[in-house]
C-alpha positions as CSV (number, residue, x, y, z in Angstrom):
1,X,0.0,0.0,0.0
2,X,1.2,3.5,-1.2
3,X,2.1,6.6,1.3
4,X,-1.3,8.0,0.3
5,X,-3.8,5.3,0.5
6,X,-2.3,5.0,4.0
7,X,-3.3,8.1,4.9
8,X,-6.5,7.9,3.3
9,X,-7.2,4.8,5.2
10,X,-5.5,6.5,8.8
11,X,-7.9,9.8,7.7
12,X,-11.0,7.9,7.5
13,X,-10.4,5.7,10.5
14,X,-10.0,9.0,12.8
15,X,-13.4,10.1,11.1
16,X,-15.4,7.2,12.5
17,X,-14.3,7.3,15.5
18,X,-14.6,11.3,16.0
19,X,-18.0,10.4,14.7
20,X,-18.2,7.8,17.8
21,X,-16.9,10.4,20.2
22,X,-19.8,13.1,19.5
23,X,-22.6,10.8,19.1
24,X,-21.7,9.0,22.1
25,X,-22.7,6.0,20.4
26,X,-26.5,6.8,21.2
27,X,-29.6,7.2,18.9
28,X,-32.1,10.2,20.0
29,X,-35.1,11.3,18.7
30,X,-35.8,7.7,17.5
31,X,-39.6,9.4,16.6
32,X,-37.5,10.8,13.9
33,X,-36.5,7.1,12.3
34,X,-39.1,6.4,10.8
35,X,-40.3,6.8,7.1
36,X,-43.4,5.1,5.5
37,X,-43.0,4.3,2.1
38,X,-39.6,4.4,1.8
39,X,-37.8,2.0,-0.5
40,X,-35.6,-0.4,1.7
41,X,-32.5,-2.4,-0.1
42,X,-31.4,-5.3,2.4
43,X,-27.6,-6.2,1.3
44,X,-25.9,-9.2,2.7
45,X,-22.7,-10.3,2.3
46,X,-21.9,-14.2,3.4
47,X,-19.2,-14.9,5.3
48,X,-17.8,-11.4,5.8
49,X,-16.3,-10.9,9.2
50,X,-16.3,-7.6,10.2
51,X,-12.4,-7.0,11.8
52,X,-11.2,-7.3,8.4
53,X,-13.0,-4.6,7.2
54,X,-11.7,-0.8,7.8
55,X,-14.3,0.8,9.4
56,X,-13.7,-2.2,12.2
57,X,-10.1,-1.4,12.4
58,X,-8.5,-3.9,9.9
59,X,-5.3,-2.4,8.7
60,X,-4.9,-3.8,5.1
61,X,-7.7,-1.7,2.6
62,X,-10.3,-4.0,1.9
63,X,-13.3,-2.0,1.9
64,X,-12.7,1.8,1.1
65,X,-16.5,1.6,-0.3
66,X,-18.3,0.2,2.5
67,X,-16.0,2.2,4.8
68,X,-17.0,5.7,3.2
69,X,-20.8,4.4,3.2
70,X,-20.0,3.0,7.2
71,X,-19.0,7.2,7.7
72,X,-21.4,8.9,6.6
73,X,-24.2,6.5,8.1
74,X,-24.7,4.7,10.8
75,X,-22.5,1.9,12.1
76,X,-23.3,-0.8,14.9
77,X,-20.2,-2.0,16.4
78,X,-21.6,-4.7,18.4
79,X,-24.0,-6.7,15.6
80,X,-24.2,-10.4,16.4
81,X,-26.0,-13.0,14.2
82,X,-27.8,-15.9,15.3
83,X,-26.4,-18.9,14.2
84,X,-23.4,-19.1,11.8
85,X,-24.8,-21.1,8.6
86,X,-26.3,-19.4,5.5
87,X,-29.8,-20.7,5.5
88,X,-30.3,-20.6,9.1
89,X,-28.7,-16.8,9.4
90,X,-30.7,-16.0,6.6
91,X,-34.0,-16.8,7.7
92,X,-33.3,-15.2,11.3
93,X,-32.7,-12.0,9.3
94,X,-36.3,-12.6,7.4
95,X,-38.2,-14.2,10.0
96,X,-37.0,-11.7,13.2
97,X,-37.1,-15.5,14.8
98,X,-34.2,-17.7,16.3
99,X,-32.8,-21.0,14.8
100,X,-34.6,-22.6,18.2
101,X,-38.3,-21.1,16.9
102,X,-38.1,-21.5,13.1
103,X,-36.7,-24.5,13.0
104,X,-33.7,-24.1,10.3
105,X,-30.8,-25.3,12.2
106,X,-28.5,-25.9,9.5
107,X,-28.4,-26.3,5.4
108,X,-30.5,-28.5,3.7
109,X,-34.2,-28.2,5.3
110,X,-37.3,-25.8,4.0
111,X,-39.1,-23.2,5.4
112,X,-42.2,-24.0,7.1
113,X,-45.1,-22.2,4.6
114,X,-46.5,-20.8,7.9
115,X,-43.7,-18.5,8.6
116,X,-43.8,-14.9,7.8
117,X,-40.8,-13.1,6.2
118,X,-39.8,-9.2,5.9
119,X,-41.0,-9.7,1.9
120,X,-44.4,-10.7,2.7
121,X,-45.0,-7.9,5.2
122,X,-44.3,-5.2,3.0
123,X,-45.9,-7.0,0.0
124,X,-49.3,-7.0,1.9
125,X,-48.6,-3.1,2.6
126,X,-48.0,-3.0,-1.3
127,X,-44.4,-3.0,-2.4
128,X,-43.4,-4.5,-5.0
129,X,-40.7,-7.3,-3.7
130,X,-37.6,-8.5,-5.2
131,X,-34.5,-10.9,-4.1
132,X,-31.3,-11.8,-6.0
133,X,-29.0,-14.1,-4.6
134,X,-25.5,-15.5,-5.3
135,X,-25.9,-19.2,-3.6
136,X,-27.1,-22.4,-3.8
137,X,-27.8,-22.4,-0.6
138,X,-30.7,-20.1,-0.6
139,X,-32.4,-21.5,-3.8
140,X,-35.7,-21.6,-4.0
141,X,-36.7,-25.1,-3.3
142,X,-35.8,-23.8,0.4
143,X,-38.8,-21.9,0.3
144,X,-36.1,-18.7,1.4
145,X,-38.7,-17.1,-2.0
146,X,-41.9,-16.7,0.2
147,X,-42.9,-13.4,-0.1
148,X,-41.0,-12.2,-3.4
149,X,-43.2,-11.2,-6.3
150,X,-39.7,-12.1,-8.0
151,X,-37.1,-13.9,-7.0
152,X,-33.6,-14.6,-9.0
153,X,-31.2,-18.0,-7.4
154,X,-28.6,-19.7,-9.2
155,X,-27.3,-23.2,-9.5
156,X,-23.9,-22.2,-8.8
157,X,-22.2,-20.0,-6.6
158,X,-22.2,-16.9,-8.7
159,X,-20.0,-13.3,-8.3
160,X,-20.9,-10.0,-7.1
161,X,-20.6,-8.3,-10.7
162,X,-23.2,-11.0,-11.9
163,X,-25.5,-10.7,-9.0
164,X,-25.4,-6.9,-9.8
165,X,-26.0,-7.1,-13.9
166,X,-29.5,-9.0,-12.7
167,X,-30.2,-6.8,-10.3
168,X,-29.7,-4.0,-11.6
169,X,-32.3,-4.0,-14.9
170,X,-34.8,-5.0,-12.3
171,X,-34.1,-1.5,-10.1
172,X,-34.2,0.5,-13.4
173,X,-37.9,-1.2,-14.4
174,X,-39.2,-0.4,-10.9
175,X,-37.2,2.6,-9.3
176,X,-41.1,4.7,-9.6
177,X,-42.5,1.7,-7.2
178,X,-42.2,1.3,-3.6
179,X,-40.2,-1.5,-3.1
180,X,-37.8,-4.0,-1.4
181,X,-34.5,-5.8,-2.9
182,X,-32.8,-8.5,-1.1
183,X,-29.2,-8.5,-2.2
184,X,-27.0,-11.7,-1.7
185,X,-23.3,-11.7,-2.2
186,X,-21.2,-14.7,-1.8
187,X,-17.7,-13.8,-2.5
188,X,-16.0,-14.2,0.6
189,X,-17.1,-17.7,1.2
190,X,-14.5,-19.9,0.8
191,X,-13.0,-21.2,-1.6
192,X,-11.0,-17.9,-1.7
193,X,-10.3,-17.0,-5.4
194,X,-10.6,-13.3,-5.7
195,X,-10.1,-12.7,-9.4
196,X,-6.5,-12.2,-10.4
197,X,-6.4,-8.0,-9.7
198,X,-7.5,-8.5,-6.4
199,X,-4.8,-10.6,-5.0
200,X,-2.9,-7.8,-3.6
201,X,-2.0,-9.1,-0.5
202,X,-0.1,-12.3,-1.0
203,X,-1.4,-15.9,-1.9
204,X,-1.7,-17.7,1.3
205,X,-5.8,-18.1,2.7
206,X,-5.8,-15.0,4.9
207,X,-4.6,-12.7,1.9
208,X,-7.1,-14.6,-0.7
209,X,-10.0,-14.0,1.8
210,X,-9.1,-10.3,1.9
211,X,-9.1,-10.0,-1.8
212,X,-12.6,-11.4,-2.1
213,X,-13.7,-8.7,-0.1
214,X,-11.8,-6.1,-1.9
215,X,-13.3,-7.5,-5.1
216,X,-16.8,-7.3,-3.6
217,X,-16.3,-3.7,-2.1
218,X,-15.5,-2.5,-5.3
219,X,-19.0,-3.7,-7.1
220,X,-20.7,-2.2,-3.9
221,X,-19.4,0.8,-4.8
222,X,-20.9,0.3,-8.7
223,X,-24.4,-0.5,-6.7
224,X,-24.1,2.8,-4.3
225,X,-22.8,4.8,-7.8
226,X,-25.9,3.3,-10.0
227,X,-28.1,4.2,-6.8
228,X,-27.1,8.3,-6.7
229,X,-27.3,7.9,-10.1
230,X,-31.2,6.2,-10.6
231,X,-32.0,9.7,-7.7
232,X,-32.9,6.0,-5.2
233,X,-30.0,6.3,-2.8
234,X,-31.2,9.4,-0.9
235,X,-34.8,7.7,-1.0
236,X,-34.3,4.7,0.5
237,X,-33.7,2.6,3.7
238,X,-30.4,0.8,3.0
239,X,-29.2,-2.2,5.5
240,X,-25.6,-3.8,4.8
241,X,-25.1,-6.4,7.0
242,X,-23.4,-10.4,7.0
243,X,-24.8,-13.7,7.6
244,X,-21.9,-14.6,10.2
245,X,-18.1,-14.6,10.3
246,X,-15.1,-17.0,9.2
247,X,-12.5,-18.5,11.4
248,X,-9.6,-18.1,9.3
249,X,-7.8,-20.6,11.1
250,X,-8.5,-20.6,14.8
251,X,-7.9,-24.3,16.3
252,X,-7.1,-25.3,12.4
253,X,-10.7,-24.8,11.1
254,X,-11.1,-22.2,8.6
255,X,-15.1,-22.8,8.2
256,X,-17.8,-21.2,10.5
257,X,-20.7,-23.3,11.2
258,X,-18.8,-25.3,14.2
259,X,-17.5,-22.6,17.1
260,X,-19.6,-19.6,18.4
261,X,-17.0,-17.2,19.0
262,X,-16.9,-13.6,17.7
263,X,-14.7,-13.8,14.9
264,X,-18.0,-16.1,13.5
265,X,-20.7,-14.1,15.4
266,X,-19.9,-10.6,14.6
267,X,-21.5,-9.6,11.7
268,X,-21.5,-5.9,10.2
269,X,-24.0,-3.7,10.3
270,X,-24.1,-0.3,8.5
271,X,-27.6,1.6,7.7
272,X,-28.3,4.5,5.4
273,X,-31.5,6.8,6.3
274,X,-33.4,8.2,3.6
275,X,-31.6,12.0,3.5
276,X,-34.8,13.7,4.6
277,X,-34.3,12.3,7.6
278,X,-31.4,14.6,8.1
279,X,-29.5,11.8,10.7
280,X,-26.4,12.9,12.0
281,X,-23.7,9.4,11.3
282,X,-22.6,7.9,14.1
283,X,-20.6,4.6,15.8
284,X,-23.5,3.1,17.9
285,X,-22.2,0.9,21.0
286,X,-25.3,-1.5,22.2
287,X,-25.7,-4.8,20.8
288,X,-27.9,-5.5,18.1
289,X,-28.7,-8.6,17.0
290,X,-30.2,-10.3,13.2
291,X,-33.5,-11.2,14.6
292,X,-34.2,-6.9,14.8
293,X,-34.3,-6.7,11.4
294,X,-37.9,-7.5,11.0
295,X,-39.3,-5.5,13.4
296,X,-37.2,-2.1,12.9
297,X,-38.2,-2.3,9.4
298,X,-41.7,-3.4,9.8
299,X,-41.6,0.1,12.7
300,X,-39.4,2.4,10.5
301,X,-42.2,2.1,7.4
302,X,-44.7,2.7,10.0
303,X,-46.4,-1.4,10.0
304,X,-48.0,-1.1,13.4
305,X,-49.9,-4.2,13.4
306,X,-48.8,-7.0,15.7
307,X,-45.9,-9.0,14.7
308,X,-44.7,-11.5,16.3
309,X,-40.7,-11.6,16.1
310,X,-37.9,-12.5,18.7
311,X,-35.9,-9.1,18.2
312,X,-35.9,-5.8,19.0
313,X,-36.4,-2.4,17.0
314,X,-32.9,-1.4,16.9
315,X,-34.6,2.3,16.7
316,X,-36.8,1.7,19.6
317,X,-37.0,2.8,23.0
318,X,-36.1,-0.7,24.4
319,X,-33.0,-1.8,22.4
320,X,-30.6,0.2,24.9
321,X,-32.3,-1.7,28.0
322,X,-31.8,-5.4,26.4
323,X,-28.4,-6.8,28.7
324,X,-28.2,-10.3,26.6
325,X,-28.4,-11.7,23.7
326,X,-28.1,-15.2,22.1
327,X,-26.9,-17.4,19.7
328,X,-26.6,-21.1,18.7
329,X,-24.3,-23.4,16.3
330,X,-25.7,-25.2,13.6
331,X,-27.2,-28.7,13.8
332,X,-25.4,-32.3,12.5
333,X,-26.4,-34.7,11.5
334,X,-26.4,-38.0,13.6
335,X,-24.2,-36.0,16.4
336,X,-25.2,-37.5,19.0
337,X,-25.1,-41.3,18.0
338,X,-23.6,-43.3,20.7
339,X,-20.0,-44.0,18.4
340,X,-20.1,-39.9,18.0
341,X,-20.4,-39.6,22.1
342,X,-17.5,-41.8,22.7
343,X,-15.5,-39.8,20.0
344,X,-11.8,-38.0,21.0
345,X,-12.4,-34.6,20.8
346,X,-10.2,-33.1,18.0
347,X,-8.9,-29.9,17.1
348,X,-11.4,-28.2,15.0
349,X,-14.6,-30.2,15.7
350,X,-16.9,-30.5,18.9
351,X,-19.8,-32.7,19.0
352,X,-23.5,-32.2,20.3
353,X,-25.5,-28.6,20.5
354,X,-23.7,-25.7,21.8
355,X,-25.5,-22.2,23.0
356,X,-23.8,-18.6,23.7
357,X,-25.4,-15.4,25.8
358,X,-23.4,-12.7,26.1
359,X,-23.9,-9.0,27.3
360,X,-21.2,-6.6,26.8
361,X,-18.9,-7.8,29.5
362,X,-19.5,-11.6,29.2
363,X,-19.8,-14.1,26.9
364,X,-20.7,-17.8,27.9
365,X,-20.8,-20.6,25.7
366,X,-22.8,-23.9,26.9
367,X,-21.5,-27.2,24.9
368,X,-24.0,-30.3,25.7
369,X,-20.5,-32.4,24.9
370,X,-17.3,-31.4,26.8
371,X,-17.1,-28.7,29.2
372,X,-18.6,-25.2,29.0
373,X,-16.4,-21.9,28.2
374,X,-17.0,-18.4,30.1
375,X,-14.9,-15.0,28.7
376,X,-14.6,-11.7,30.1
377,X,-14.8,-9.7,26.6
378,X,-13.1,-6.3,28.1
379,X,-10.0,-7.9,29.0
380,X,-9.8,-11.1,26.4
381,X,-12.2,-9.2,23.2
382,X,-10.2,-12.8,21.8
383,X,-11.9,-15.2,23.5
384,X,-8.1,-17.1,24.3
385,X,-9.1,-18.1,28.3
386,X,-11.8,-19.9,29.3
387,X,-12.2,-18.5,32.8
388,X,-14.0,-22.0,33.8
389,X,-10.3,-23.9,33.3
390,X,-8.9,-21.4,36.2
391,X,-9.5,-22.6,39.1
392,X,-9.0,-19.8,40.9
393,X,-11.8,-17.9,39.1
394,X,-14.4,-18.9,41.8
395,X,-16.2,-15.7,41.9
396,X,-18.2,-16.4,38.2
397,X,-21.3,-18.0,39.0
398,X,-21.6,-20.8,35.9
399,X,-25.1,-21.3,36.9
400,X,-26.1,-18.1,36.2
401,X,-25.4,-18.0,32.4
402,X,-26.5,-21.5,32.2
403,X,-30.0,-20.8,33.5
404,X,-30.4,-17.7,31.1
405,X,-29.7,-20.1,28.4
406,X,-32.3,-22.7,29.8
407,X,-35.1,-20.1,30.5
408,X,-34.2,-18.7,26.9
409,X,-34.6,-22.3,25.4
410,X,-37.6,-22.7,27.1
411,X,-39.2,-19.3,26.6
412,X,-40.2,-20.0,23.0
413,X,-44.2,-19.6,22.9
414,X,-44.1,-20.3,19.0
415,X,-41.9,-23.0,18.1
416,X,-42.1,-24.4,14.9
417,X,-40.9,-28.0,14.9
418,X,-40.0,-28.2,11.5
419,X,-37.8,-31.2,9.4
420,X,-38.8,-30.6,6.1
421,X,-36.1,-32.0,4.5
422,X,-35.8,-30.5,0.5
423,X,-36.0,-33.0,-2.4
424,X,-33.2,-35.8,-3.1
425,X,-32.1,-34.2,-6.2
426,X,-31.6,-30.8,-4.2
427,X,-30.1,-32.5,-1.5
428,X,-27.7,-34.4,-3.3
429,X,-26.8,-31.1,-5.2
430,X,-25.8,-29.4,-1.8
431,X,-23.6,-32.2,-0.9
432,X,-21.7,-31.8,-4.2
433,X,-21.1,-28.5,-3.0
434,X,-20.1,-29.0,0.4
435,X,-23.1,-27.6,2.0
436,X,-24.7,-30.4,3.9
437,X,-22.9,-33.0,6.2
């Protein structure tokens, strides 16, 4: 990296965090966030973890575009998703509902027709609803296209640039509608192959993984351009967020559906405000989690009828008051067969369910197999000592965290015991793609 691309990247790190300074990291006036009939663009990017991205502090320049759009709008420091596997993550984000209560634990099942998503609200309040994504994974046989009057998947993992040339015709036919666009990138999932101009930063997995989300940065930029450009940007709600993390390594395992620690938990999460609005950019500090989606949208466009959703409106009165939040790994299959139980625990695999609550001090991590993990995020933000292994740490009260998990297991007043499995043929398909164990 040049002398001047350093600066640019030290100049607009120092911005977001004078931002943070004078906001305070605190939302007022929320009466004031709220636009009916506002266009909303939902934007996710799979696998992106969010220390590798500037405006998070990563030192290499990855992501100058989604940087620029985290200053000049809001960014949430402490996002968390709910589970760290594409289909489940997903329909968290669309459903405002835990893995626990919609019932997709892991790649592979469908939706339950009875569940309502973000696309179906709005349609039934008359927008016209689109979604574009970049994976297999959230093909349409998963039901993932309720609510979408259209919906674009692919048979193969696809890139940003062609996700966008489908997209974008669709914006230009319907820019004079009210509507709402699901955006799916997949770049950053591995396998990491950036195309050749983006390997900038070495070949070895770390560097590759970086150059997919340079590569994708840039054709966010193309989106935000062709946005300003079609007079939408300043019109409409935008949300960029991620589906989960990536390891990149930690115990050996480069994946993310197996360990609920940050660097797979933390997702981003920037938001533009239609201009009107005349919100001031900030860094905000509470937790926020993907299961608000649903109902800070459905609030922001002013749906006041009664949803029922798991999350919070991150706009809302309440969201400062909430002290935990929760999350859960993925399900596999026959993990708890008696061979499986007896299993040597290895170094990048851990059998049976595993839970996490966490507030902003403390993180606790219950594994039905093995023993459980408790961190102290202000003084190890890493998550390298399990306070439980010292004996010496007598003062943490295990039973504490364990009993919020319970309660939160229990307190689940809609669960939908799904195992709709998808077809053969799509199942088989996944497989061949390394989706489903």
């Amino acid at each position: 990296m040049n002398s001047k691309k350093i600066i640019a990247v030290i100049i607009l790190a120092v911005l977001v965090m004078i931002l943070a300074v004078l906001a305070g990291g605190r939302l007022t006036g929320r009466k004031d966030y709220r636009m009916p009939g506002s266009n909303v663009i939902f934007i996710s990017i799979d696998t992106l973890r969010a220390d590798h991205l500037g405006c998070y502090g990563y030192d290499r320049e990855t992501s100058p575009n989604i940087d620029r759009f985290a200053a000049e709008n809001l960014l949430f420091r402490r996002h968390f998703v709910t589970i760290t596997t594409t289909l489940p993550s997903h329909t968290s984000m669309m459903t405002g509902l835990h893995a626990k209560t919609h019932g997709i634990t892991k790649n592979g099942l469908r939706l339950d027709d009875s569940l309502v998503t973000i696309p179906e609200i709005l349609k039934e309040h008359g927008y016209t609803t689109a979604g574009f994504v970049s994976s297999y994974t959230l093909h349409s046989s998963t039901g993932f296209s309720k609510g979408f009057d259209f919906f674009s998947d692919v048979e193969i993992e696809t890139r940003a640039s062609h996700l966008l040339e489908r997209a974008i015709p669709w914006i230009q036919e319907h820019r004079n509608e009210k509507f709402f666009l699901l955006l799916h990138l997949f770049d950053p999932h591995s396998e990491y192959d950036p195309p050749e101009s983006y390997v900038k930063w070495g070949e070895d997995k770390i560097a590759l993984y970086d150059g997919e989300i340079n590569y994708t940065d840039d054709v966010l930029g193309q989106l935000f351009g062709f946005l300003k450009d079609q007079g939408l940007y300043d019109q409409t709600l935008i949300i960029l967020t991620s589906d989960h993390g990536e390891s990149l390594g930690r115990q050996k395992h480069w994946g993310h559906g197996r360990y609920l620690y940050d660097e797979v938990l933390q997702g981003i999460l920037a938001i533009h405000l239609p201009s009107s609005l005349k919100i001031r950019p900030r860094m905000v500090e509470y937790q926020t989690s993907a299961v608000d989606f649903l109902p800070t949208i459905a609030a922001f466009l002013g749906i006041e009828e009664d949803l029922y959703s798991e999350g919070l409106d991150i706009f809302g009165e309440n969201i400062e008051k909430r002290e935990y939040i929760f999350a859960q790994r993925r399900h596999y299959n026959k993990q708890d067969r008696k061979k499986i139980r007896r299993a040597r625990l290895n170094a990048n695999f851990e059998y049976g369910d595993k839970y996490a609550v966490r507030n902003q001090e403390w993180k606790y991590i219950l594994r039905t197999r093995y023993n459980d993990e408790l961190y102290n995020l202000r003084e190890d933000p890493g998550e390298l000592k399990n306070l439980l292994e010292i004996e010496s740490q007598t003062e943490y009260d295990a039973g504490l965290f364990q009993q919020l998990i319970e309660d939160w297991l229990e307190e689940t007043p809609y669960r939908f015991e799904t195992d709709m499995e998808i077809s053969d043929e799509v199942k088989e398909k996944l497989k061949s793609l390394g989706y489903i164990n």
